[in-house]
KOLSE-208741 format. One record per residue (C-alpha): y, z, x; residue number from 1. Coordinates in nm, 3 decimals. Layout:
residues N
<volum><y>Y</y><z>Z</z><x>X</x><pos>NUM</pos></volum>
...
END
This chain:
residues 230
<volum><y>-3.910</y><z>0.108</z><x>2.046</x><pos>1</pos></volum>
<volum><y>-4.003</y><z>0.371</z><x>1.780</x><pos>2</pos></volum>
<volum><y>-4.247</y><z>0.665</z><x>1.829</x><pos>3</pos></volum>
<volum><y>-4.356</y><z>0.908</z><x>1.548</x><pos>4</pos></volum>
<volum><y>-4.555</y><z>1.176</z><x>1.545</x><pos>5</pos></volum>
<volum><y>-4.729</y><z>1.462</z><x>1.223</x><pos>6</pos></volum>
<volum><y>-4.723</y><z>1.810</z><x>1.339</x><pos>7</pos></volum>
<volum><y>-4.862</y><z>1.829</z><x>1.012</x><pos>8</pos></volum>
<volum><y>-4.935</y><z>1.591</z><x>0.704</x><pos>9</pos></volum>
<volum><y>-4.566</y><z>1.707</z><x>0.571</x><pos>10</pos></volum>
<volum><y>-4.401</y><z>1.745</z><x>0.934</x><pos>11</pos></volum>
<volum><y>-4.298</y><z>1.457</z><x>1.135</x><pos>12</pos></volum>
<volum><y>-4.088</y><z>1.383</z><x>1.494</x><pos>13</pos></volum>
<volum><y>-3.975</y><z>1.061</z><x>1.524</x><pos>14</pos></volum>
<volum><y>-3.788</y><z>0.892</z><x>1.895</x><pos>15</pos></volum>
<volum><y>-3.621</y><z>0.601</z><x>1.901</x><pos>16</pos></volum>
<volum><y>-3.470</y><z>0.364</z><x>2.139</x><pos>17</pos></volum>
<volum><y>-3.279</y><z>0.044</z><x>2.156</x><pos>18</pos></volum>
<volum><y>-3.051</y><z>-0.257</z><x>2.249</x><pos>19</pos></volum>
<volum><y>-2.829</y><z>-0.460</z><x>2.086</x><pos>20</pos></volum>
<volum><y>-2.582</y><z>-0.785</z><x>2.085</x><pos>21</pos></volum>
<volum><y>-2.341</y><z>-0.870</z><x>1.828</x><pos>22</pos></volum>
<volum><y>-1.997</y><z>-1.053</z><x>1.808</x><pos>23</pos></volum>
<volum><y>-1.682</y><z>-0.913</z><x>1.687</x><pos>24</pos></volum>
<volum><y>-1.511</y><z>-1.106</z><x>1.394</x><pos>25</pos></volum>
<volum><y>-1.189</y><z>-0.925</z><x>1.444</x><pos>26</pos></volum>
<volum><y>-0.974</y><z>-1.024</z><x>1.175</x><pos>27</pos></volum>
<volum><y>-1.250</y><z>-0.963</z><x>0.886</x><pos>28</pos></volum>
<volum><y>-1.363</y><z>-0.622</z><x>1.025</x><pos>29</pos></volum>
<volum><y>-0.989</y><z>-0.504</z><x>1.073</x><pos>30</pos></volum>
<volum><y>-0.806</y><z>-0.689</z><x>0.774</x><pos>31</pos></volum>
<volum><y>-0.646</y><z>-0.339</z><x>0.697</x><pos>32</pos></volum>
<volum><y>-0.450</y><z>-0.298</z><x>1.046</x><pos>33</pos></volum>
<volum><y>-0.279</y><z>-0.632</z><x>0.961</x><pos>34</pos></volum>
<volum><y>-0.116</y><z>-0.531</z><x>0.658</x><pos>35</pos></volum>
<volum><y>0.160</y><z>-0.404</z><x>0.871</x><pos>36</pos></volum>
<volum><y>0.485</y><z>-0.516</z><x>1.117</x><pos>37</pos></volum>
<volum><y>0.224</y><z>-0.462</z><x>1.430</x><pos>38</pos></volum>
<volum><y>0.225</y><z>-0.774</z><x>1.641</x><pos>39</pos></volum>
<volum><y>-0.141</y><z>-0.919</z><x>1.700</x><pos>40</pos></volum>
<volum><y>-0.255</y><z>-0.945</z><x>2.058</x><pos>41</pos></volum>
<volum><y>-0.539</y><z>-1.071</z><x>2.183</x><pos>42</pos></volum>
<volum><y>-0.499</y><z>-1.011</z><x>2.510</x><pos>43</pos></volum>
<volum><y>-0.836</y><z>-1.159</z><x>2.659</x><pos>44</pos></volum>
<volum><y>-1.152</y><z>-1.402</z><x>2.583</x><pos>45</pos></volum>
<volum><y>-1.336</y><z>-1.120</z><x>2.388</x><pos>46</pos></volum>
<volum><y>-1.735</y><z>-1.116</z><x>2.498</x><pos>47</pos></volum>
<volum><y>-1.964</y><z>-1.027</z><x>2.280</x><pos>48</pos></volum>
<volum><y>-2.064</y><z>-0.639</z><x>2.247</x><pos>49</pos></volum>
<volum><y>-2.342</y><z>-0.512</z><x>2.384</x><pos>50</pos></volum>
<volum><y>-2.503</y><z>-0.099</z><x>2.336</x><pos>51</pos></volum>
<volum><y>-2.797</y><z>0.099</z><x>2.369</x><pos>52</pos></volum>
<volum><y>-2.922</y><z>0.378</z><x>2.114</x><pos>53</pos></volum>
<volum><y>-3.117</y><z>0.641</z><x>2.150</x><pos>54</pos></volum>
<volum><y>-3.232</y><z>0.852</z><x>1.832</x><pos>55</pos></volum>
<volum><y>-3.441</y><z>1.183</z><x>1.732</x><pos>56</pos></volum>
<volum><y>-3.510</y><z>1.244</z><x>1.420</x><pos>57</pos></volum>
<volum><y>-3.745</y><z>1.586</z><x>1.255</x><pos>58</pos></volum>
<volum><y>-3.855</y><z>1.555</z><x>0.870</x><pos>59</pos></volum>
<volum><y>-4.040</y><z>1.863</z><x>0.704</x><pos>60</pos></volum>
<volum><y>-4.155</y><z>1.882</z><x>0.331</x><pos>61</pos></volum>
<volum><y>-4.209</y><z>2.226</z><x>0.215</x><pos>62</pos></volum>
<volum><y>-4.263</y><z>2.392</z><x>-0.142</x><pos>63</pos></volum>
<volum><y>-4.027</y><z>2.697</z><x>-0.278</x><pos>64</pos></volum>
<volum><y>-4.145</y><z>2.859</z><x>-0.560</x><pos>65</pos></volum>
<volum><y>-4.366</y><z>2.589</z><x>-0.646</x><pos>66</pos></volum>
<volum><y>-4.076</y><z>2.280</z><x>-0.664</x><pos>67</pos></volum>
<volum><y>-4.065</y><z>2.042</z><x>-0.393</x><pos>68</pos></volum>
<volum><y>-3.808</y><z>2.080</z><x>-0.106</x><pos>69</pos></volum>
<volum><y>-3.770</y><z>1.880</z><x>0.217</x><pos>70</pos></volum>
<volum><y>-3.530</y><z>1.918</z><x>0.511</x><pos>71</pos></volum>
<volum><y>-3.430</y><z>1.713</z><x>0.797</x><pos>72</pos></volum>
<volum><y>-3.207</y><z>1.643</z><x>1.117</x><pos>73</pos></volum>
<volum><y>-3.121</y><z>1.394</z><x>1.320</x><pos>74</pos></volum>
<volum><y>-2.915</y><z>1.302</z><x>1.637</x><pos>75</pos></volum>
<volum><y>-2.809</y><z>0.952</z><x>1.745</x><pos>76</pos></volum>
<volum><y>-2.629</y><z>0.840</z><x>2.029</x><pos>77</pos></volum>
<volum><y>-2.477</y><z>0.456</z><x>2.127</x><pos>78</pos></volum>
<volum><y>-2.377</y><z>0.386</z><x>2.463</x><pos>79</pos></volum>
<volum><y>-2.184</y><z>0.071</z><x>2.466</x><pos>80</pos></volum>
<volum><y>-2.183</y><z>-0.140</z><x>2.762</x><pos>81</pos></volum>
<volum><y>-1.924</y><z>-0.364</z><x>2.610</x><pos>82</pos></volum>
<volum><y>-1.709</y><z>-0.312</z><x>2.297</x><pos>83</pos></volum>
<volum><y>-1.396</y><z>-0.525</z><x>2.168</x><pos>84</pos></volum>
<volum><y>-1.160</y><z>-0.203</z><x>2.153</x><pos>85</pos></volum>
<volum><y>-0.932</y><z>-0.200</z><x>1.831</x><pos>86</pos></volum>
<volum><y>-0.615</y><z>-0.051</z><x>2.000</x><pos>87</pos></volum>
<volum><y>-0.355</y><z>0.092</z><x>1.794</x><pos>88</pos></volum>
<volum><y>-0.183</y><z>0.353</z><x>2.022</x><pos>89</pos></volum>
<volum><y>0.130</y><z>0.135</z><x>2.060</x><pos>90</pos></volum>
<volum><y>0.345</y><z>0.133</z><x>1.750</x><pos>91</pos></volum>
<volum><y>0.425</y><z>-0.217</z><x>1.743</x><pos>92</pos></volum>
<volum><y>0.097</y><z>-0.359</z><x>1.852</x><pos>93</pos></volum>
<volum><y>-0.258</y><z>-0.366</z><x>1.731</x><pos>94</pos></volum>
<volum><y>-0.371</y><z>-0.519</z><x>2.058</x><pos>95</pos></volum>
<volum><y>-0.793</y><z>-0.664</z><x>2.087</x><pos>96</pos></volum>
<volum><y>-0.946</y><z>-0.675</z><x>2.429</x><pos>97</pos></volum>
<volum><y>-1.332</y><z>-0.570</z><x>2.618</x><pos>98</pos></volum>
<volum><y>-1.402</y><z>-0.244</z><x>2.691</x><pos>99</pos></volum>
<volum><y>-1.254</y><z>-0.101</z><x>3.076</x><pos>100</pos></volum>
<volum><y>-1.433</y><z>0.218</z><x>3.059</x><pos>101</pos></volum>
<volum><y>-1.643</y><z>0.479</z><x>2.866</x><pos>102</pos></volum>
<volum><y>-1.730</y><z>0.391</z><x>2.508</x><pos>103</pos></volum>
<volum><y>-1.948</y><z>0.610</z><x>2.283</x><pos>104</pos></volum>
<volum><y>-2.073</y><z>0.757</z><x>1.959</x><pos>105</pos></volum>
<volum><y>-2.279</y><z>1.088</z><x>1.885</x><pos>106</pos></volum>
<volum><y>-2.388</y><z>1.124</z><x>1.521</x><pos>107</pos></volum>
<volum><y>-2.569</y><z>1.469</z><x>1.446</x><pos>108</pos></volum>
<volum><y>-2.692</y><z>1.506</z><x>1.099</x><pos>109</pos></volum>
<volum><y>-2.872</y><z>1.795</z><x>0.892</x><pos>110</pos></volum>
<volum><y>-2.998</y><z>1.747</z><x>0.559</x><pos>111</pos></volum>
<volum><y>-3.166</y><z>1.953</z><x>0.256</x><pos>112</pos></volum>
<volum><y>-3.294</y><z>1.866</z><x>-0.039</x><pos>113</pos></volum>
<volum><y>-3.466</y><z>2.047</z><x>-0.362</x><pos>114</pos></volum>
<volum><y>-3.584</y><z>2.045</z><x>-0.711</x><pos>115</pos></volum>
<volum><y>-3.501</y><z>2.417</z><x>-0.830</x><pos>116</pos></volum>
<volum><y>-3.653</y><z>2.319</z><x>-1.195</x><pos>117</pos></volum>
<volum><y>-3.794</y><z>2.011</z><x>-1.325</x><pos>118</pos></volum>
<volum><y>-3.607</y><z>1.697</z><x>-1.334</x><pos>119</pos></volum>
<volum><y>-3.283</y><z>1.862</z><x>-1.139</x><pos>120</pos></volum>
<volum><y>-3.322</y><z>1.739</z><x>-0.764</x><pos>121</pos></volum>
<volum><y>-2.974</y><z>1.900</z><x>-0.534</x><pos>122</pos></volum>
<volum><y>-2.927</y><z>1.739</z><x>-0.225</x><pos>123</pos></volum>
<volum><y>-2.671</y><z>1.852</z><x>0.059</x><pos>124</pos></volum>
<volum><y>-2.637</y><z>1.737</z><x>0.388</x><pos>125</pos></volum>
<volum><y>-2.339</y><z>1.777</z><x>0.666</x><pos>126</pos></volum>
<volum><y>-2.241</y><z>1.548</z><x>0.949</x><pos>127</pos></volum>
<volum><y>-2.053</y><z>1.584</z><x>1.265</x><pos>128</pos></volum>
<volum><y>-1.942</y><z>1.292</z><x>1.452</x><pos>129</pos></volum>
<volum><y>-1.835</y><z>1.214</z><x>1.825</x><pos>130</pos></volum>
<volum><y>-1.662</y><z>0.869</z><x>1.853</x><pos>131</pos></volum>
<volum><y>-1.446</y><z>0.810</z><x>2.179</x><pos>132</pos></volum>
<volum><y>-1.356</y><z>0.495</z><x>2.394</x><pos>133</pos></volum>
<volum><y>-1.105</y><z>0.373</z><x>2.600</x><pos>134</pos></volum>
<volum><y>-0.806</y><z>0.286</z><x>2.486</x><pos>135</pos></volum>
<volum><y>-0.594</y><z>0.160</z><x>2.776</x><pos>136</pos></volum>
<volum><y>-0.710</y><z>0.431</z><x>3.061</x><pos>137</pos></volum>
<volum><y>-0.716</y><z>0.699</z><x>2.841</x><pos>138</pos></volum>
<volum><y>-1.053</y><z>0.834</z><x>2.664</x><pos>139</pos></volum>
<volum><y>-0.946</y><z>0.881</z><x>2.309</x><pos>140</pos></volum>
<volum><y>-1.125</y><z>0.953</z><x>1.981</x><pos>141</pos></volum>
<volum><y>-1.159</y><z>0.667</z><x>1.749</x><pos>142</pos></volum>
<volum><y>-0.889</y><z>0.701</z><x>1.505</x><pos>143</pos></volum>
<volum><y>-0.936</y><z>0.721</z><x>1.168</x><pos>144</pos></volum>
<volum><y>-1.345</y><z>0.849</z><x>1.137</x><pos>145</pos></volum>
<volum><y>-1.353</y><z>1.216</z><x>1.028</x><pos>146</pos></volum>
<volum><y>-1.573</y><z>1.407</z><x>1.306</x><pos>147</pos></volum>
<volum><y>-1.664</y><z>1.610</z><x>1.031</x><pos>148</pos></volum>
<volum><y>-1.844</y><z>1.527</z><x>0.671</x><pos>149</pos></volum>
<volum><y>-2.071</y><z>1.698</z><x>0.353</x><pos>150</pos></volum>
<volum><y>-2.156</y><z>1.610</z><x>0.119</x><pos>151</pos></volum>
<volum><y>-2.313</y><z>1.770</z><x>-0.247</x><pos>152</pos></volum>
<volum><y>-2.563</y><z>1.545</z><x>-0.458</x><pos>153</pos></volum>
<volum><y>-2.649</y><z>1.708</z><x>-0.831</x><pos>154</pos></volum>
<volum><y>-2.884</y><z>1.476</z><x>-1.034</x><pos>155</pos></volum>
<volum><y>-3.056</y><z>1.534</z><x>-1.368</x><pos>156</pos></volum>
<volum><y>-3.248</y><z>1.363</z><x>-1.581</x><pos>157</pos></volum>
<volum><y>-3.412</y><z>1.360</z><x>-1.932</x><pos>158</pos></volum>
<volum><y>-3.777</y><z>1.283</z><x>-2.055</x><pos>159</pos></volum>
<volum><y>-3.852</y><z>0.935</z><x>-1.990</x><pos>160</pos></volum>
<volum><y>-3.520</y><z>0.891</z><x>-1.830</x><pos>161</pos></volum>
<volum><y>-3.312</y><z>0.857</z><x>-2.130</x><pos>162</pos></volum>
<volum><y>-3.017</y><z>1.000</z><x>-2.030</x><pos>163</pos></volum>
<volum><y>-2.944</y><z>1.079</z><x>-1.636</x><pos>164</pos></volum>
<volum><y>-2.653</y><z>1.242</z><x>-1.496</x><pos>165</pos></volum>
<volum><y>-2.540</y><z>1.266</z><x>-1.161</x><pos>166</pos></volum>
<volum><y>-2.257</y><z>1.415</z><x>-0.959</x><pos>167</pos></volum>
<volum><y>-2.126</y><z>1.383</z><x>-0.606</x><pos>168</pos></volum>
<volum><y>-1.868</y><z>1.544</z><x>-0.430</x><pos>169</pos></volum>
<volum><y>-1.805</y><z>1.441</z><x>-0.037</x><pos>170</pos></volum>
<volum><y>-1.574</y><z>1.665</z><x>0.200</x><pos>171</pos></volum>
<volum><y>-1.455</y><z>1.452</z><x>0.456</x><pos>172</pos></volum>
<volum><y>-1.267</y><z>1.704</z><x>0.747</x><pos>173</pos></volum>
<volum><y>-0.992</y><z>1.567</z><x>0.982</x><pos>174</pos></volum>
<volum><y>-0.908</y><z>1.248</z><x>1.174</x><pos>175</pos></volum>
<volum><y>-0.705</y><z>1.172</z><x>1.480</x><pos>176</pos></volum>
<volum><y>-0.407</y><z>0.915</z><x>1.356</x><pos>177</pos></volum>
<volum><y>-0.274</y><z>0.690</z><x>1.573</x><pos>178</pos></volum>
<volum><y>0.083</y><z>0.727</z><x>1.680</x><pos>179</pos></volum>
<volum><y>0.364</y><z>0.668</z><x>1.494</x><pos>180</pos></volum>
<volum><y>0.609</y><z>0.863</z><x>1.681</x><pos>181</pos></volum>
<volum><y>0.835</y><z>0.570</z><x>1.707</x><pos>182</pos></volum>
<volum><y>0.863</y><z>0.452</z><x>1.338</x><pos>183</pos></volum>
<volum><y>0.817</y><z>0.779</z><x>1.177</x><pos>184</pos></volum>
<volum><y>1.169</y><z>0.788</z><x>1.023</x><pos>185</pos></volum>
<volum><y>1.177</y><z>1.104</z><x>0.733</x><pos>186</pos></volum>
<volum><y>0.828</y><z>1.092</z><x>0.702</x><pos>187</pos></volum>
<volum><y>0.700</y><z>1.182</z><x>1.069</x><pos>188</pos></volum>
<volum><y>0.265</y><z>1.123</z><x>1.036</x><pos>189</pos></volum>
<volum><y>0.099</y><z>1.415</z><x>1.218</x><pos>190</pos></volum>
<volum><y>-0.126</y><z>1.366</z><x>1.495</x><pos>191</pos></volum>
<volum><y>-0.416</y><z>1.411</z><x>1.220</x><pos>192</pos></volum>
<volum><y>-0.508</y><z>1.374</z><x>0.868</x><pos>193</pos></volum>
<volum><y>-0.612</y><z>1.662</z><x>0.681</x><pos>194</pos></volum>
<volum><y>-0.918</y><z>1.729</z><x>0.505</x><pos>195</pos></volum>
<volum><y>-0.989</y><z>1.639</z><x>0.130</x><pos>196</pos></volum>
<volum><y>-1.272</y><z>1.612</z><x>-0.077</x><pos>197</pos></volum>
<volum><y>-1.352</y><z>1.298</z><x>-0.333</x><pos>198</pos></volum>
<volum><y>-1.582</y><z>1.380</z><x>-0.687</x><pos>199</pos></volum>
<volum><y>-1.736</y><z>1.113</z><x>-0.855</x><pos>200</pos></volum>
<volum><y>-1.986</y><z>1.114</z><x>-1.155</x><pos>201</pos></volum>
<volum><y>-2.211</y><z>0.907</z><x>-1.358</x><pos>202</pos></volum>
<volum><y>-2.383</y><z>0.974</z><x>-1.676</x><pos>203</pos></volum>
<volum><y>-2.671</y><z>0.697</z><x>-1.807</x><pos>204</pos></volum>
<volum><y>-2.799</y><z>0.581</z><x>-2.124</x><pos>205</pos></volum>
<volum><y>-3.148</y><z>0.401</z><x>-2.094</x><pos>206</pos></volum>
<volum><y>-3.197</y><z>0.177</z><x>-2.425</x><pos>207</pos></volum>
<volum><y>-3.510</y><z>-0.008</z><x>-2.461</x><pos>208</pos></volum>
<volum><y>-3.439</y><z>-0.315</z><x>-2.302</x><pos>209</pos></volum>
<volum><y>-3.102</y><z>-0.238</z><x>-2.143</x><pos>210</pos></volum>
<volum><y>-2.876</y><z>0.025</z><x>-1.991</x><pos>211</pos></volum>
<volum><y>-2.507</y><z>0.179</z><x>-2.045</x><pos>212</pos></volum>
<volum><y>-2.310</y><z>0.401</z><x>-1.802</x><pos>213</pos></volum>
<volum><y>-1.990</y><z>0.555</z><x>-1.786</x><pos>214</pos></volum>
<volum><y>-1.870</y><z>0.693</z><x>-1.455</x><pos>215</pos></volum>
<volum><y>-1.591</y><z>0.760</z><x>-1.263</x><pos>216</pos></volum>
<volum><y>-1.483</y><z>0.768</z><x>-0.898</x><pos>217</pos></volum>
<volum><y>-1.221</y><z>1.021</z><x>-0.691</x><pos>218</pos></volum>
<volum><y>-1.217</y><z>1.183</z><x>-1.053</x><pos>219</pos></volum>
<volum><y>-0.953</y><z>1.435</z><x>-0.860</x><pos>220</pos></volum>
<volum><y>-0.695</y><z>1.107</z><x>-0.743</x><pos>221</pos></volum>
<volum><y>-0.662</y><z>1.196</z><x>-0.388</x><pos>222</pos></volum>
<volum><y>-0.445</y><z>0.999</z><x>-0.209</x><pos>223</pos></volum>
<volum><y>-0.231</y><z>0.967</z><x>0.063</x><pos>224</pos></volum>
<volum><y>0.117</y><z>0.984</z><x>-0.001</x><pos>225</pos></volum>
<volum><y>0.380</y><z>0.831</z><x>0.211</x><pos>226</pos></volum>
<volum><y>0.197</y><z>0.603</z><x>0.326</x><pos>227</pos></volum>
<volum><y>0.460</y><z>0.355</z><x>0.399</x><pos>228</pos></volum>
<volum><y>0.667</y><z>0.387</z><x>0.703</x><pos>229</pos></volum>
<volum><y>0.912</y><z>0.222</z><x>0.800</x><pos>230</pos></volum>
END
């Protein structure tokens, strides 16, 4: 079900609510946790998952100093009656099996966006996410999803679009890792990843009949070093 409603012509409130049924493919959606010594256990006949969302969402389009602006926020939450749990909190195991517990997600989003002159729209927005489930009988954040994110959009374009240029720069804040207490060796992991932030850019050509970029992604090479344990 979805419900909106226009304060004004520019202002809206949307509500949403919802159920779902899907099944897991484990070994396509987690081909990254077997490029390791883990053994693989399935340990039961996985069902198939099963959640309910609920969503608000408020838009508003405004004007400053005559250039259009807009902002908006939203809050999501999934409640999942069933989930195949990915469980890597033993060192030598990346064990599969149904959900025995609480399993849930809480995504709360704010948004801005603006033209300051003509033809140069900036768009920011920040994230903060809540992931926990069960992992065994503990209730654990997810590993690996930054509870935090922003992120910095700068686009500009000619007349006629001949030439556009855009630039993007995403902070993505810290992560729970799973252990590794047991295999750390020299290079013990923390309990959570620091912060970093990824740039990437584009510039455009537009030719009569055709177009040419050039662009670039992580232009500052972040990555994780040490990687490799054990």
């Amino acid at each position: 079900t979805h419900f909106k409603y226009n304060f004004l012509p520019r202002t809206a409130l949307r509500l949403s609510a919802g159920s779902g049924w899907r099944t897991a493919n484990i070994f396509v959606e987690n081909a990254s946790v077997f490029a390791n010594s883990r053994q693989i256990v399935v340990k039961e006949n996985l069902r198939p998952e099963e959640a309910w969302n609920y969503g608000v969402s408020f838009t508003h389009k405004f004007r400053i100093f005559v250039r259009d602006a807009y902002f908006s926020t939203d809050f999501f939450r999934t409640d999942f009656s069933n989930k195949v749990i990915v469980d890597l909190e033993d060192v030598d195991k990346v064990q599969f099996y149904n959900l025995n517990g609480k399993s849930y997600s809480n995504a709360f989003q704010v948004e801005f966006g603006l033209q300051p002159f003509e033809r140069f729209d900036v768009k920011m927005a920040y994230k903060h996410y809540d992931v926990k489930s069960t992992y065994g009988e503990k209730l654990l954040e997810k590993p690996m999803v930054p509870k935090d994110r922003a992120l910095l959009n700068l686009a500009y374009a000619t007349y006629y679009n001949i030439w556009k240029f855009d630039l993007t720069v995403k902070w993505l804040g810290e992560t729970r890792l799973p252990p590794t207490d047991s295999t750390a060796g020299h290079h013990p992991f923390p309990s959570s990843a620091k912060a970093y932030f990824i740039f990437n850019a584009q510039v455009t050509k537009k030719f009569k009949r055709f177009d040419v970029y050039l662009g670039g992604e992580n232009l500052a090479d972040y990555f994780v070093r040490h990687s490799i344990i054990a």
